[in-house]
C-alpha positions as CSV (number, residue, x, y, z in Angstrom):
1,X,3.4,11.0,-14.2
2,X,4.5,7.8,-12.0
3,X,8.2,8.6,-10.2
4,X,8.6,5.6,-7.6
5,X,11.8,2.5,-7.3
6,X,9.8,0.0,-9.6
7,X,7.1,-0.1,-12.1
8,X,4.0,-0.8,-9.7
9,X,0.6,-1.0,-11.1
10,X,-0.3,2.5,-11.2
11,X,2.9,2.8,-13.4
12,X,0.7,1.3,-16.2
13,X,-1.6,4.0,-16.6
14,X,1.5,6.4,-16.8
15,X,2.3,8.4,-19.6
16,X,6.0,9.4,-17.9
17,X,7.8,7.0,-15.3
18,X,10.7,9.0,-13.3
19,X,12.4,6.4,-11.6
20,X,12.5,6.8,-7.9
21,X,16.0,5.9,-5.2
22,X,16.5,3.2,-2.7
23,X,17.0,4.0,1.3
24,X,20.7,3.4,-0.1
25,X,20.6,6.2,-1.9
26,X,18.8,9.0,0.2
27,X,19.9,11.6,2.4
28,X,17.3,13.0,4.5
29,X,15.0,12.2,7.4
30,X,12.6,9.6,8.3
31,X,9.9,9.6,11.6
32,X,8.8,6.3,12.9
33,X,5.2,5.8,15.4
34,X,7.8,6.8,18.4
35,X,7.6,10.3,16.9
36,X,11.1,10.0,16.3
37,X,13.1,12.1,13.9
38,X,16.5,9.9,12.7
39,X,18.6,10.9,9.5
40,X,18.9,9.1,6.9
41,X,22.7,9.2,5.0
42,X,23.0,7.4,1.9
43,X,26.1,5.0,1.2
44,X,25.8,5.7,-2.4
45,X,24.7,8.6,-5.5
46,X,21.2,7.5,-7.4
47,X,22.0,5.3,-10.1
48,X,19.2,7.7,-11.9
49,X,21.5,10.8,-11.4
50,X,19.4,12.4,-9.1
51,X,18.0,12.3,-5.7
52,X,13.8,12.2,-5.4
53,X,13.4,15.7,-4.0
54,X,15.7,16.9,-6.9
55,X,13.3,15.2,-9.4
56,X,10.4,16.8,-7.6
57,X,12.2,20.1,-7.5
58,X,13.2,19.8,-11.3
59,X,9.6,19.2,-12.3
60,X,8.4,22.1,-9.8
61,X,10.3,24.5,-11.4
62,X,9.5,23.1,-15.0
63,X,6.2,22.9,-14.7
64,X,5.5,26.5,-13.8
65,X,8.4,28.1,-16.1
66,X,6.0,30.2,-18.2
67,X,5.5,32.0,-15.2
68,X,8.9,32.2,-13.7
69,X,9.3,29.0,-12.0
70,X,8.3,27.2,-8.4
71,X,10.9,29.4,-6.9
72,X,12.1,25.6,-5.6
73,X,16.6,26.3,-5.1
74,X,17.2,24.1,-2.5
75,X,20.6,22.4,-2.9
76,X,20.4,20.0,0.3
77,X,17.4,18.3,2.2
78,X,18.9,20.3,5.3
79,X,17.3,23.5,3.7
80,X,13.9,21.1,2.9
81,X,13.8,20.4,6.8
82,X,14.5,24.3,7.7
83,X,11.2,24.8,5.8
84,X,9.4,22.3,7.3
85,X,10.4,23.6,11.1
86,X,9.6,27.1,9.6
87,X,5.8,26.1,9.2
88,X,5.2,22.9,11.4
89,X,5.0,24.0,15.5
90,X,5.9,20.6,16.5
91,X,9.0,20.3,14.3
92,X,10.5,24.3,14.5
93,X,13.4,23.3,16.7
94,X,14.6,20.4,14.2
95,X,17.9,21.0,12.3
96,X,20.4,18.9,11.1
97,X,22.7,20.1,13.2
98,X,20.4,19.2,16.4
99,X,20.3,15.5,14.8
100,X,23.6,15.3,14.1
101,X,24.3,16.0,17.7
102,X,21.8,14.3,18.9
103,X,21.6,11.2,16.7
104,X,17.7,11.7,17.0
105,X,15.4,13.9,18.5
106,X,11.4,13.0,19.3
107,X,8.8,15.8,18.3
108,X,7.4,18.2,19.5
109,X,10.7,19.8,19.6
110,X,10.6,23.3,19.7
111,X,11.3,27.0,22.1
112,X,9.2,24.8,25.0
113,X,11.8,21.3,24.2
114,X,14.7,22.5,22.5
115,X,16.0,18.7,23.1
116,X,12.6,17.1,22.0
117,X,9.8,15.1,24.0
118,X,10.8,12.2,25.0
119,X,7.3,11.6,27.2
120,X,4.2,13.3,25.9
121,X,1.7,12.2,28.5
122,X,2.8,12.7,32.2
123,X,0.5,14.5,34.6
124,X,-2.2,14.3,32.1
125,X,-2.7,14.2,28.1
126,X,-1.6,17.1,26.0
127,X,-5.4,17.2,24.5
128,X,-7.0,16.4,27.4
129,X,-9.7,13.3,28.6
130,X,-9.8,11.2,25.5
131,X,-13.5,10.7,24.9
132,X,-15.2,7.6,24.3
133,X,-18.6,6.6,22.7
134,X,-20.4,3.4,23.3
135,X,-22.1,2.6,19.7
136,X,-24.2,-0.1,18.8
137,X,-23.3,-2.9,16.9
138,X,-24.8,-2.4,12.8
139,X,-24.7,-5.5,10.6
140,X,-23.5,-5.4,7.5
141,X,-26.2,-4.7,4.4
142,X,-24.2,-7.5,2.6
143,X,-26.5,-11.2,2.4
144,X,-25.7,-14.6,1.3
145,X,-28.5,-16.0,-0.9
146,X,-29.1,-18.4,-3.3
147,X,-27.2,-16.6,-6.1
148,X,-24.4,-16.1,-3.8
149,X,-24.1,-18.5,-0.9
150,X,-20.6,-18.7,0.5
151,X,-19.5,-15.7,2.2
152,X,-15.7,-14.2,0.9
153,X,-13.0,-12.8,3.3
154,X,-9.6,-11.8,2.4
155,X,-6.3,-11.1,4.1
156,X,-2.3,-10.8,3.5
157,X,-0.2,-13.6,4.0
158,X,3.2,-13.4,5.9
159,X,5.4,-13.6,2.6
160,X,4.0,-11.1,1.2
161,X,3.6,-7.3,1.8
162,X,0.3,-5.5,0.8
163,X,-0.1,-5.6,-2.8
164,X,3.5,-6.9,-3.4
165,X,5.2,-3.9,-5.4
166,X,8.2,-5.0,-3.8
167,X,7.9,-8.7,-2.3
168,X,6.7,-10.1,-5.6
169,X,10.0,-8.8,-7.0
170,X,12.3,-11.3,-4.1
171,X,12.3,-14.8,-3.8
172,X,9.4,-14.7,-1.6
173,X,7.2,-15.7,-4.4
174,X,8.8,-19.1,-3.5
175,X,6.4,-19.4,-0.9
176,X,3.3,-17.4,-2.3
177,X,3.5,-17.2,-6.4
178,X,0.1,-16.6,-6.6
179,X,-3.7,-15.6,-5.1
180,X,-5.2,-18.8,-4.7
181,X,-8.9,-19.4,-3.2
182,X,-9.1,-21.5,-0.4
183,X,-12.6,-23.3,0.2
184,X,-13.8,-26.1,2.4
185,X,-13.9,-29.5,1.0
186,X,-17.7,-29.6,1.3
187,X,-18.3,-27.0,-0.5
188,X,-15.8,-27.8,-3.2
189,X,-17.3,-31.2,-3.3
190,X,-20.7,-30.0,-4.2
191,X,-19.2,-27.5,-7.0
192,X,-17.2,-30.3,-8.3
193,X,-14.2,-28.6,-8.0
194,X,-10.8,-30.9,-7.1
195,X,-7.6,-29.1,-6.0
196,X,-5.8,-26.9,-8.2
197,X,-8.3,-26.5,-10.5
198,X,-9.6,-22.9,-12.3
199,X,-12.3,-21.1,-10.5
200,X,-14.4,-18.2,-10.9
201,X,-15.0,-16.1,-8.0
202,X,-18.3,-13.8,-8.4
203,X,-20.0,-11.7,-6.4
204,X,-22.6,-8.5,-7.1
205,X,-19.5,-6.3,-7.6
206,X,-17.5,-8.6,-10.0
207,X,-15.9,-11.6,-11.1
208,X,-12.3,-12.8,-11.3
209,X,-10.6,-16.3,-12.0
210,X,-8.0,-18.0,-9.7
211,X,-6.6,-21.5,-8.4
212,X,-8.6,-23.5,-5.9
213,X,-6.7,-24.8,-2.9
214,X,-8.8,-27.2,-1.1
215,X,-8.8,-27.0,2.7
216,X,-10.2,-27.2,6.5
217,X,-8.4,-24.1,6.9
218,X,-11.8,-22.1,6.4
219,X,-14.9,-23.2,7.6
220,X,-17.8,-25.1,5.4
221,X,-19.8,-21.5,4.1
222,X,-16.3,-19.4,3.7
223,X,-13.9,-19.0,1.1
224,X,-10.7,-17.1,1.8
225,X,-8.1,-15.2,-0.8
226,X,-5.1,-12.6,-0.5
227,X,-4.7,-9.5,-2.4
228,X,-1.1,-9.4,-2.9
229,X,-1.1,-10.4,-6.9
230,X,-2.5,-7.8,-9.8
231,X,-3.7,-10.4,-12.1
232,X,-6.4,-11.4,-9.2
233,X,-7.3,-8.0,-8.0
234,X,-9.6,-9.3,-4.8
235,X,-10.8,-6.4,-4.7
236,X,-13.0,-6.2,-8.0
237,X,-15.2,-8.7,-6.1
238,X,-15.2,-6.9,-2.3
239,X,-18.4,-4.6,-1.8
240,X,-18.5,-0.8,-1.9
241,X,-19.8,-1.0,1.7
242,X,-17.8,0.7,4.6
243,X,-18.1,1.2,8.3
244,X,-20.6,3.9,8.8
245,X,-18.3,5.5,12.0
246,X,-14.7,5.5,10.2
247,X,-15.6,4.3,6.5
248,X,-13.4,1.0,6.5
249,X,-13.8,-0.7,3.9
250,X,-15.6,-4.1,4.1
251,X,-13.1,-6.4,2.5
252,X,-14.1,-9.3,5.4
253,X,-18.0,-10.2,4.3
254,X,-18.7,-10.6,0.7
255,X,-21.5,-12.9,-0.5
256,X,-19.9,-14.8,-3.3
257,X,-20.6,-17.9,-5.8
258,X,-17.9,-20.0,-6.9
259,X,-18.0,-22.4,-10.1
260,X,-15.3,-24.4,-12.7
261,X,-13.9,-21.8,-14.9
262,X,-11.7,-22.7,-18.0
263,X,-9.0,-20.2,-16.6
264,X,-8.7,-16.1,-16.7
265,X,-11.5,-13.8,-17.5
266,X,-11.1,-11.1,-20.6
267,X,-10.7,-8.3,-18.2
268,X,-7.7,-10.3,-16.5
269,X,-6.5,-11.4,-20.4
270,X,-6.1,-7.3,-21.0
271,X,-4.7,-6.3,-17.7
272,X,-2.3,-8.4,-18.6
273,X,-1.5,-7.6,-22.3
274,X,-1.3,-4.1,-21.0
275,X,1.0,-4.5,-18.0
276,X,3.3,-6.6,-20.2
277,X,3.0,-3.5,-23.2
278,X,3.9,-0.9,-19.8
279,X,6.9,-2.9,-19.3
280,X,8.2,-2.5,-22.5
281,X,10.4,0.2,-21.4
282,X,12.2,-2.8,-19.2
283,X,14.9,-4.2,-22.2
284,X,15.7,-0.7,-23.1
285,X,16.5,0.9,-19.2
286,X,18.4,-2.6,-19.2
């Protein structure tokens, strides 16, 4: 089961799509990195009938009906938010009534700040000394070599938002319609590659096909590609390797090949015959 606004990628492996609300249609709460709680009042009803906690509460209670139910009767997201300062500390002073009052109120707000925390950190931190650790540096296990002798990094681009679920549906896609692979003119020179032209991307994880774009944007040894389309998927090609202190991924040091392709691999051929078959529910929501 897939409930979310559009019909993102995971949406093709569902066997049920509920479709989700916009911000325009939501009444609830949202907390930003100031650790501030603002409301959230909707200017119109779901065009799908129902708000997304009602979904989630519908399919609760449906899920679990051989054996009574979930228990789930709420019947506003005030109610949701009275449970949620019933069992989070920080939160158990937050009501709607305090926000509407308030316009917003900045956890922890509780029996200690009725009116919220404005400042967290004044004569000292809540936690104490923050502890730091001097590490040394650890090189990546990931080699260039003759097989694979350019070294692959990717990135986002400023048109485009992560993997695009949104973006890719605007007119953004003016400025970035697809993943292309930018490469030095060196080493595009060598591979006999001219601008434009069909490329395969390999590595020791994978393979994918995309557009060359020749430039001296990257240096002569480095290729450079964005993630933000599905029909690429950078990351089949990335390593498995991660930072051995906080397990980031390594999506910045790949040793890669790159050669003339005649244009998308099979794999890409069925992603694509099976995102357009997801989609088919598209005419008849229409």
């Amino acid at each position: 089961i897939v409930h979310d606004l559009f019909l993102n990628e995971t949406a093709n492996y569902a066997h049920v799509f509920l479709p989700g609300s916009t911000f325009l249609e939501k009444d609830g709460t949202f907390t930003n990195a100031e650790r501030r709680i603002n409301r959230v009042r909707k200017v119109m009803a779901p065009r799908n009938g129902y708000a997304d906690w009602e979904i989630t509460q519908m399919l609760a209670n449906a899920m679990l009906k051989r054996s009574g139910d979930a228990g789930w009767t709420y019947t506003h997201p005030a109610q949701i938010m009275a449970e949620i300062a019933a069992t989070t500390p920080s939160f158990a002073g937050v009501t709607y009534d305090l926000l509407e009052e308030m316009g917003s109120v900045q956890w922890p707000c509780n029996e200690k700040s009725p009116d919220g925390t404005p400042l967290m950190h004044v004569d000292g931190f809540v936690r104490g000394k923050g502890r730091f650790i001097v590490t040394e540096y650890v090189a990546t296990d990931e080699k260039t070599g003759p097989r694979f002798p350019l070294l692959l990094t990717t990135g986002r681009i400023l048109s485009q938002y992560n993997v695009g679920a949104q973006t890719r549906r605007t007119e953004n896609v003016v400025w970035h319609d697809q993943d292309v692979l930018e490469i030095h003119p060196h080493d595009a020179e060598n591979r006999g590659i001219e601008d434009g032209a069909w490329i395969r991307l390999a590595s020791r994880s994978g393979e994918t096909t995309l557009r060359a774009k020749i430039t001296d944007r990257v240096s002569p040894g480095v290729v450079y590609t964005t993630f933000h389309h599905p029909d690429t998927q950078a990351n089949v090609i990335t390593t498995d390797f991660s930072d051995w202190a906080t397990n980031c991924p390594e999506y910045k040091v790949t040793a890669v090949q790159v050669s003339l392709s005649n244009g998308p691999t099979e794999w890409q051929e069925d992603y694509a015959a099976q995102a357009a078959l997801s989609r088919r529910i598209l005419p008849a929501a229409e």
